[in-house]
C-alpha positions in Angstrom: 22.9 -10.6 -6.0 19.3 -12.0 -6.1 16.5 -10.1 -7.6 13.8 -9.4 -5.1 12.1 -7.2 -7.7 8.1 -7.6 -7.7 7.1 -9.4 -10.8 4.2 -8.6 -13.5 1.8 -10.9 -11.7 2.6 -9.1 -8.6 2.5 -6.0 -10.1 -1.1 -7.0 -11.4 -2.5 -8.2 -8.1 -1.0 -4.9 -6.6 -3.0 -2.6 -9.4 -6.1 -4.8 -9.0 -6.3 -5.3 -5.2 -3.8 -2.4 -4.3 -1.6 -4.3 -2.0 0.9 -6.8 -2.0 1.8 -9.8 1.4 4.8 -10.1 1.5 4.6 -13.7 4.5 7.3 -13.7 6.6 10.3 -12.3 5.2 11.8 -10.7 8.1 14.3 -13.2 10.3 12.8 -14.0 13.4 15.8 -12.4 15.6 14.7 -8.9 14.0 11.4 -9.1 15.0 12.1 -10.2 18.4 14.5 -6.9 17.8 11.5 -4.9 16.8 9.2 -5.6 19.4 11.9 -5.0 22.4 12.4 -1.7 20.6 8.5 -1.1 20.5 8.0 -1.9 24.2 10.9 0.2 25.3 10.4 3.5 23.2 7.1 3.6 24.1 7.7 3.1 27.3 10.3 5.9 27.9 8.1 7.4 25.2 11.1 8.2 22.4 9.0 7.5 19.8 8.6 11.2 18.4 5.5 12.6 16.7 7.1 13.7 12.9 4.2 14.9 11.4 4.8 18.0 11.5 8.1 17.7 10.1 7.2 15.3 7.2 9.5 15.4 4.0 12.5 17.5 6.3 14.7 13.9 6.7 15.8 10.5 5.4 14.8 7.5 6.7 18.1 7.4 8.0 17.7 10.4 9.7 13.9 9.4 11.1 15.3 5.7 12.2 18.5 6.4 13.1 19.7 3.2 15.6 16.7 1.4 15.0 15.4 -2.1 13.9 13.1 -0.8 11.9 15.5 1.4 9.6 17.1 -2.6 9.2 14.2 -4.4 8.0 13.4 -1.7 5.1 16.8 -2.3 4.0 16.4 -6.4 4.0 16.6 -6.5 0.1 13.8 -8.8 0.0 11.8 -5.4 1.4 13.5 -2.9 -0.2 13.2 -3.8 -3.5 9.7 -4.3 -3.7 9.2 -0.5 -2.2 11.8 0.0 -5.5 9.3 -2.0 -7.5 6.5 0.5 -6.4 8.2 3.9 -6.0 11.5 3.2 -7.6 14.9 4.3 -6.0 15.8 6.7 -2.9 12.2 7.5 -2.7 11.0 10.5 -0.7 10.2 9.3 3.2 7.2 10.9 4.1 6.7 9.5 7.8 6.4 7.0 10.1 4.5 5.4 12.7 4.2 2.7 15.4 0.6 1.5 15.9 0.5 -0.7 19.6 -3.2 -1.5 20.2 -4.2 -2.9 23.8 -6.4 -5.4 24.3 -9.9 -4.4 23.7 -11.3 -3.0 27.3 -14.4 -1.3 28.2 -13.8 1.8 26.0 -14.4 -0.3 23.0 -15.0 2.4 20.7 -11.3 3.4 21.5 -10.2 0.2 20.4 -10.4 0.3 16.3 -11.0 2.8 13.2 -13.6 3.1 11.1 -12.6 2.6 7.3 -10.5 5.9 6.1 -8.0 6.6 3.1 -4.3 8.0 4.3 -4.1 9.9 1.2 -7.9 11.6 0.6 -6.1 14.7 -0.3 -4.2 12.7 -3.1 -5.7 14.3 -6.9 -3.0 12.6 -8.6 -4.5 10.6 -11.5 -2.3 7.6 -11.7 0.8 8.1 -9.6 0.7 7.1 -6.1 2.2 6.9 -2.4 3.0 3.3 -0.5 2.4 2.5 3.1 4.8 -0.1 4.1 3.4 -2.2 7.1 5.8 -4.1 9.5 4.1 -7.3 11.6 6.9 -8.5 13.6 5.0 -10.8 15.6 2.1 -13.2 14.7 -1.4 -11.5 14.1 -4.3 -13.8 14.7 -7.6 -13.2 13.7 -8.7 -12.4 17.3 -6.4 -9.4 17.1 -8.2 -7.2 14.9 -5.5 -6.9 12.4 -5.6 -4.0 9.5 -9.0 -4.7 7.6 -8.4 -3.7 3.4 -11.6 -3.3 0.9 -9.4 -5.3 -1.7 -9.7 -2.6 -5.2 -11.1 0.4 -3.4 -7.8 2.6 -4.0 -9.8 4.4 -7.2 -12.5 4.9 -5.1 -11.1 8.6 -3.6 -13.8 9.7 -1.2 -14.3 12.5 2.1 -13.3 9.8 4.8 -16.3 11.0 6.8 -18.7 9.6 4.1 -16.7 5.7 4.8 -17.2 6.2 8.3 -21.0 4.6 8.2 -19.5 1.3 6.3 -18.7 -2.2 8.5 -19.1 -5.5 7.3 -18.7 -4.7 3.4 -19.0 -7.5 1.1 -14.9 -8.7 0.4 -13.4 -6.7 2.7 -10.2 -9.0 4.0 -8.8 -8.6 7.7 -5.2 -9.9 8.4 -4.0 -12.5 9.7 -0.5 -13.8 9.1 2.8 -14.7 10.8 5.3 -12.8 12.2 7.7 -11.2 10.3 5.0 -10.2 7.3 5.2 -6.9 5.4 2.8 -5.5 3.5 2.8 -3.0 0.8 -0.1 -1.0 0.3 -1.5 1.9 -2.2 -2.0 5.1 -0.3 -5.9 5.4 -0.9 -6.9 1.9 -0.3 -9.9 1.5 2.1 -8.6 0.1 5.6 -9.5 0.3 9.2 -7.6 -0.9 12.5 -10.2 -3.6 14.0 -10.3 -4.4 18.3 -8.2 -6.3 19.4 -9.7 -9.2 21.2 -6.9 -11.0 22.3 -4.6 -10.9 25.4 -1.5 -9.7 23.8 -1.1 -5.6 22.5 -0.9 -5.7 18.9 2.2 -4.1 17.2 2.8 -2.6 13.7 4.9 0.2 12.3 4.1 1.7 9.5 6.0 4.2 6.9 5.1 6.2 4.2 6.9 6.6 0.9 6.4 9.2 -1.8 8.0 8.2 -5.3 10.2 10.8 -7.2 10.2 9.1 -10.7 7.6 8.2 -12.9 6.4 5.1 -11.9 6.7 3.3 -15.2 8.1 -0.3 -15.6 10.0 -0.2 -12.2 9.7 -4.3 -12.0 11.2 -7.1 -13.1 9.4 -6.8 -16.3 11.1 -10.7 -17.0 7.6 -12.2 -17.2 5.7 -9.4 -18.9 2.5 -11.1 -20.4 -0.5 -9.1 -21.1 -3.1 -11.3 -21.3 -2.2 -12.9 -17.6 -2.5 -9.4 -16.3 -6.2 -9.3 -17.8 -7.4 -12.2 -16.6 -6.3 -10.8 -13.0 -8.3 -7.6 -13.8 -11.3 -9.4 -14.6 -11.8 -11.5 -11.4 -13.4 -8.4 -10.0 -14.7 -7.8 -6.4 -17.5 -8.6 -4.2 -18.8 -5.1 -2.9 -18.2 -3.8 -6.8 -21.6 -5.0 -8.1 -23.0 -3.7 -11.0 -19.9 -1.1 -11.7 -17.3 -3.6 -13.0 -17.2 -1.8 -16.3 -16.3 1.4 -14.3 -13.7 -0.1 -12.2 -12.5 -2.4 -15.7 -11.4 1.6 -16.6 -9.8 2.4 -13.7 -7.6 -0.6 -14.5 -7.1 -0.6 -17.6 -6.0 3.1 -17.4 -3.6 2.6 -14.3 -1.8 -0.5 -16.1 -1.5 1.5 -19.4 0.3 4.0 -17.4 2.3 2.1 -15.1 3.3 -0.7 -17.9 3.6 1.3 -20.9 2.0 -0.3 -23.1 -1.0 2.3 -24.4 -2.7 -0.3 -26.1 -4.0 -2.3 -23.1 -7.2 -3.6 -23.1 -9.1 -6.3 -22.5 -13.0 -6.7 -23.7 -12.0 -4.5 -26.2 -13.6 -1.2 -23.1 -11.4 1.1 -23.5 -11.7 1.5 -27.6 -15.0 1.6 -26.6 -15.2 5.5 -25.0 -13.6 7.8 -27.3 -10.3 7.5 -29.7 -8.8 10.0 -27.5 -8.8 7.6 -24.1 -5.1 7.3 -24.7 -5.2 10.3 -22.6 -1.9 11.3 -24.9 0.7 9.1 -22.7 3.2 9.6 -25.9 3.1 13.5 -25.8 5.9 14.8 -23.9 4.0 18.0 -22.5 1.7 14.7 -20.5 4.8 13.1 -19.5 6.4 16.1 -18.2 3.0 17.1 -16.1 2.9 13.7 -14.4 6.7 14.1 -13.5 6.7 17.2 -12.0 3.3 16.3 -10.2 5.4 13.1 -8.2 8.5 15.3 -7.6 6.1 18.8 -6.7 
């Protein structure tokens, strides 16, 4: 069986920029599947508002006899949601996003930038999105716009609504049959769709229900590589790189392990205590029962 596991440089790139392409993995009969399925649901409107029922079902339940329910199985899918949130995590909800071609109500057409999970307090445990593309986006389609690094960035959504155009932020474009993995409080936006074709994504949520520790392939576990990663930094970051440096340094320590993680020697630098205690079981035990609540 082939391991489709994420690997530590993934892993990095995911805690740095907070989301992960995977291009084209999904065989093109599926997506030809997927958007039939999208056209005609809609159409006979069977796609049923859940959010009110959130956490009450499986995916299996929630997708039963669809496509979509197929392509989060493909193992090259599932396993990096395993990565993330490790196994049989919780399935929040789902949702099919079709956006028209951009018309006179232009305002209709796109959302501002917004965080899914603004409510999320959770200090280093986190939900997924899981975005299907089963078509090709092109840039004149407005796909889903990310602030690459803003997941630590928690924020009221009405104080993002005055932001376009911010230094970094990536829009995109790829080909059909992408997923993409993304952390819960990431920055994002739907952009208009200027082309001639509707635009199609699903998306689902995931909750996990195990402490999200060393759920990779840990194969190619190299310390300093994931530093260097870290330290790129971000356009609209400016002056605060020592900040966000933290808010790394602090998510990998948890997420990896390793509670001696550093890199420009910053986190030595606040207080003795910044270990924040990882080894004391009473900590561990607060962060489980906080994912599985």
């Amino acid at each position: 069986m082939n391991n489709y596991l994420l690997n530590t440089i993934q892993m990095a790139h995911f805690v740095d920029e907070g989301y992960i392409i995977l291009e084209g993995v999904i065989p093109e009969h599926l997506c030809h599947q997927a958007i039939d399925e999208t056209r005609e649901k809609e159409a006979q409107d069977a796609y049923t508002s859940i959010r009110e029922q959130r956490h009450h079902f499986s995916w299996d339940e929630a997708l039963q006899d669809s496509v979509y329910k197929e392509i989060l199985e493909l193992p090259q899918v599932a396993q990096a949601i395993e990565s993330l949130v490790g196994t049989n995590p919780q399935f929040d909800h789902y949702r099919v996003h079709r956006t028209q071609p951009l018309t006179d109500n232009a305002h209709l057409n796109f959302l501002h930038y917004h965080q899914d999970c603004m409510v999320d307090m959770r200090p280093y445990t986190f939900d997924i999105n899981v975005s299907i593309y089963p078509q090709e986006i092109t840039p004149e389609m407005g796909g889903t716009m990310f602030l690459p690094g803003s997941q630590y960035r928690k924020v009221h959504n009405s104080n993002m609504y005055r932001y376009q155009h911010v230094r970094g932020s990536k829009q995109l474009v790829c080909a059909a049959g992408t997923v993409v993995l993304w952390h819960g409080n990431i920055w994002h936006s739907g952009r208009p769709n200027r082309s001639e074709s509707d635009r199609i994504m699903f998306l689902a949520r995931f909750n996990p229900c195990v402490p999200q520790i060393r759920l990779w392939n840990t194969e190619d576990m190299d310390q300093e590589a994931v530093a260097q990663i870290m330290l790129r930094g971000h356009a609209w970051i400016g002056g605060e790189h020592p900040l966000e440096w933290m808010n790394r340094i602090r998510q990998w320590r948890y997420m990896s392990g390793d509670h001696e993680f550093d890199f420009m020697g910053y986190a030595k630098r606040v207080h003795h205590s910044f270990e924040y205690d990882l080894n004391d079981q009473p900590y561990r035990e607060s962060v489980y029962n906080s994912i599985t609540r």
